[in-house]
N, C-alpha and C positions, 0 to 999 in steps of 0.2 A: 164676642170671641169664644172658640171653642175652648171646653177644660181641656187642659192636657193630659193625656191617658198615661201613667206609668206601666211598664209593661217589665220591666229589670232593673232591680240596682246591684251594683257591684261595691264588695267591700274587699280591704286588702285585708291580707287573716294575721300578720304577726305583730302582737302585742296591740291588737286590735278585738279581732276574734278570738285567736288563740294565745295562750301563754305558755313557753318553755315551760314542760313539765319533769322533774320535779323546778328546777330552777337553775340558772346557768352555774352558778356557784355549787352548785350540787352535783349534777354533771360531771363538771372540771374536775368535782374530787373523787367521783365515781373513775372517772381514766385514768386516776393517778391509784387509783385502789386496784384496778386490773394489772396495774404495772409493778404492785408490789410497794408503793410506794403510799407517802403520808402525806396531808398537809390540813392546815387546821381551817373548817369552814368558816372560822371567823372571818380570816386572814383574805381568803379567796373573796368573801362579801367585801370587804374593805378596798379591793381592787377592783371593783364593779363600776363605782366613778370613770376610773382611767380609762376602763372597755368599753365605755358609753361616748367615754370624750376622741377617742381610737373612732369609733363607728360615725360620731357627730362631725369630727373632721375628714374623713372620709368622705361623707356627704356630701359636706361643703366644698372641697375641691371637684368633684364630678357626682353629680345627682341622677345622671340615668348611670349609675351601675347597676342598676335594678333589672334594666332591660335585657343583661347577659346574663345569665347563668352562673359563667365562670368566670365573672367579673363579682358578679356577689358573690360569691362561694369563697373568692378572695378575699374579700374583706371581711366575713366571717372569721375564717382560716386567722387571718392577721390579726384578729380579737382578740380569740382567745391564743395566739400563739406569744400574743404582751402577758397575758395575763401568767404562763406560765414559765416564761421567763422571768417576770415579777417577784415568781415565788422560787425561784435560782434555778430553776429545771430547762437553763438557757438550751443544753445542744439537744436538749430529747421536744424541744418545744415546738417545734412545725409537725412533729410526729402526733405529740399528744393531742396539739391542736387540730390535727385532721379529723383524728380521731372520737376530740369532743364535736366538731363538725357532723361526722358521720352520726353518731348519737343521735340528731335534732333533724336527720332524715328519715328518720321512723317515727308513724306515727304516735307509738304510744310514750313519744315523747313531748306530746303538745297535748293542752286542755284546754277547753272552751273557758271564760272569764264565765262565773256564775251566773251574769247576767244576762249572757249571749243569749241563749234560749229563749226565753220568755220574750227579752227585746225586739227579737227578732220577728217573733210570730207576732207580736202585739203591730209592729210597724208592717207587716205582710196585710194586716186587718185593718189597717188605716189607710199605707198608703192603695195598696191594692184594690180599694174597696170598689174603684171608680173603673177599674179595669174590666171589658168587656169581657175575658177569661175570668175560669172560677180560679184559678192560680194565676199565683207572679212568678220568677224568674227571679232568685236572689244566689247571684255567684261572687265565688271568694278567688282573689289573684292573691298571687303568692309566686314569685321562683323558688320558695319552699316545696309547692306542691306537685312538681315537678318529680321529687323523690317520695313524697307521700302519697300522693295519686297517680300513679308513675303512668296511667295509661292518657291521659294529658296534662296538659300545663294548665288546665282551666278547669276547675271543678263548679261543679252547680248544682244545686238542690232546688228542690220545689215543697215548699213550708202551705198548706190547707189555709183559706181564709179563717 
């Protein structure tokens, strides 16, 4: 039997590759700073369970939201629009919530995990190694990238054996 040649792998980038930078808690209270307003980052991390359990039953009832845009952008949006209702900022909360939304579509709000780098090139020289190209073909999907790579929805690099 022939080896099978890999020639691309694709990874998804959030909380994968990338991580919300500084951190969604931090964020949160960054738009609440812009607005004049306070609240204590303890308080905001201590609500980070319910915005997980918010995001994990969203899942669970329809698992291609992923596929839309404005179906994830949705559920986003509805994240953090719990989380600042939580903290009593009920009528201004779909505002502030777009808002910490809009945040997380610039890039210099995401950062690679320290590991990404090195991981990545080290498996470009293993699994690539068999590939008749001097390079591989390693792309990141994301409906995040859509707003951070705005000139497509599919970004892709080419990482040196």
């Amino acid at each position: 039997m022939k080896p099978q040649v890999i020639e691309a792998v694709f990874f998804d980038v959030g909380n994968t590759i990338l991580r919300p930078f500084p951190g969604v808690p931090w964020v949160c209270q960054d738009v609440l700073a812009r607005a004049g307003l306070t609240s204590d980052i303890d308080e905001i991390e201590r609500l980070m369970p319910l915005a997980d359990k918010y995001y994990e039953d969203s899942y669970d009832a329809d698992d291609t939201f992923w596929t839309d845009h404005d179906r994830a952008t949705e559920i986003w949006v509805g994240m953090y629009a719990l989380i600042y209702r939580e903290l009593g900022f009920k009528e201004d909360a779909q505002q502030f919530a777009r808002q910490a939304y809009d945040q997380f579509e610039r890039a210099d709000r995401w950062r690679a995990y320290d590991d990404v780098g090195p991981g990545l090139r080290r498996f470009v020289r293993e699994v690539f190694a068999s590939a008749s190209s001097p390079t591989g073909i390693c792309g990141c999907a994301s409906c995040w990238l859509i707003s951070i790579c705005p000139t497509t929805s599919r970004s892709s690099f080419v990482l040196p054996r």
